[in-house]
C-alpha positions as CSV (number, residue, x, y, z in Angstrom):
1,X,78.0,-134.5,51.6
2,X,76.4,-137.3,49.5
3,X,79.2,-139.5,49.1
4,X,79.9,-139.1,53.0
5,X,76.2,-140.6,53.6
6,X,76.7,-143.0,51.4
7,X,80.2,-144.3,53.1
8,X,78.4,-143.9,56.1
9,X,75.0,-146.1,54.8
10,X,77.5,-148.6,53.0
11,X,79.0,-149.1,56.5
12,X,76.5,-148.8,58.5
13,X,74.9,-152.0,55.8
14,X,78.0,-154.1,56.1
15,X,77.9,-153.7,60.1
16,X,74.6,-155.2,60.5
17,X,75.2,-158.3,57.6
18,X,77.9,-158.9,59.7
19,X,76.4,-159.2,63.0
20,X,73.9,-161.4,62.6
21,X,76.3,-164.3,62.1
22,X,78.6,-163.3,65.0
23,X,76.0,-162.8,67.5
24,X,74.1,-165.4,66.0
25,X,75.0,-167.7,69.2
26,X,75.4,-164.8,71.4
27,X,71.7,-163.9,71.6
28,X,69.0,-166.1,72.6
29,X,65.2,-164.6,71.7
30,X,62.3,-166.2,73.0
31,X,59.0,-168.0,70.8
32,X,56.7,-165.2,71.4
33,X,59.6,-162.5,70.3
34,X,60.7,-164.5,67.6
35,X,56.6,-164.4,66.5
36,X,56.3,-160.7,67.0
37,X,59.0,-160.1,65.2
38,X,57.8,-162.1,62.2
39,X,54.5,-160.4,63.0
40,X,56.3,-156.7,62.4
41,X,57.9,-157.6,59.0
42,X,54.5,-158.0,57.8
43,X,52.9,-155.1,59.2
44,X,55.9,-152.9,57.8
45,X,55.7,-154.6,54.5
46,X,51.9,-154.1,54.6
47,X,52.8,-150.3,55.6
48,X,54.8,-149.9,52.4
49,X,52.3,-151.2,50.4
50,X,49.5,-148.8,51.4
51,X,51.2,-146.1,51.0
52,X,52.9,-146.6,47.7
53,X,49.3,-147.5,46.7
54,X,47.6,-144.6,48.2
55,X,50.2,-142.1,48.3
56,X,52.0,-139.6,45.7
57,X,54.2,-136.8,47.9
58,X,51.5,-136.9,50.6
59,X,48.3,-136.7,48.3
60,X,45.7,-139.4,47.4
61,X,46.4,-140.7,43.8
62,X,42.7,-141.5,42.9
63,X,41.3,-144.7,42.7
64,X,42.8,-146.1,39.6
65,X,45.9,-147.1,41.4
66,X,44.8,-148.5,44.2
67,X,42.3,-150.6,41.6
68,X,45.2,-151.9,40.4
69,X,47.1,-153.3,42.8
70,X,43.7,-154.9,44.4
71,X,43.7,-156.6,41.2
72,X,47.3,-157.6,41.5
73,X,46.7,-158.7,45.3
74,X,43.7,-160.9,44.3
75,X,45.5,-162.8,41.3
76,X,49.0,-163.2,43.1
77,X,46.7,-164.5,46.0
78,X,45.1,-167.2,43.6
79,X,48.8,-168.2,42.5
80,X,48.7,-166.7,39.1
81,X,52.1,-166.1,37.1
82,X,54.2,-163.1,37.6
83,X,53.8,-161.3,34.6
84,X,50.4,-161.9,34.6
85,X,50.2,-160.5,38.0
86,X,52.0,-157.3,37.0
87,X,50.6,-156.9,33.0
88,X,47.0,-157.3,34.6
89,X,47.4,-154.3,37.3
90,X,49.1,-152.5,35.0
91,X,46.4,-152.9,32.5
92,X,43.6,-152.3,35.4
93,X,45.3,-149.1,35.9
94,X,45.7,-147.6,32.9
95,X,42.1,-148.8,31.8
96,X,40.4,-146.9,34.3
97,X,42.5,-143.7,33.7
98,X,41.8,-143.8,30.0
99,X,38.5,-144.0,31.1
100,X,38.4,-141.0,32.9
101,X,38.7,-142.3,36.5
102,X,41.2,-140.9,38.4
């Protein structure tokens, strides 16, 4: 059954990377769709990120991990390095759970 899904997902992956440059001149979208549709990738990415944030299996993690990645957001915001990004809301993190602050 797996590997079926996975043929099928592999497929189903190559069909779409294929279409986009065949129907690239097929399709015409308008300003406004092209904006709402820029729009939607950010409110799905945005989606993501609150619930992997919040969310563990459909329960509230606490506030140390949502700390974290507040910290993360506010130094990748003000341009700060990658790893300093990650090590720093890592660090947030595991600070306040040491600390006793779930």
């Amino acid at each position: 059954m797996s590997w079926i899904a996975i043929i099928v997902l592999a497929v189903g992956t190559y069909a779409f990377r294929f279409a986009g440059p065949v129907l690239r001149d097929r399709i015409t979208v308008s300003d406004s769709v092209k904006r709402l549709l820029g729009l939607a990738a950010i409110a799905l990415l945005a989606a993501l990120i609150a619930t992997a944030a919040l969310l563990d299996g459909g329960r509230f993690v606490g506030i140390a991990r949502p700390a974290g990645v507040v910290v993360g957001a506010i130094l990748a915001w003000r341009k700060a390095p990658f790893v300093i990004v990650v090590v720093a809301a890592a660090l947030t993190a595991a600070l306040l759970r040491v600390a006793g602050v779930e």
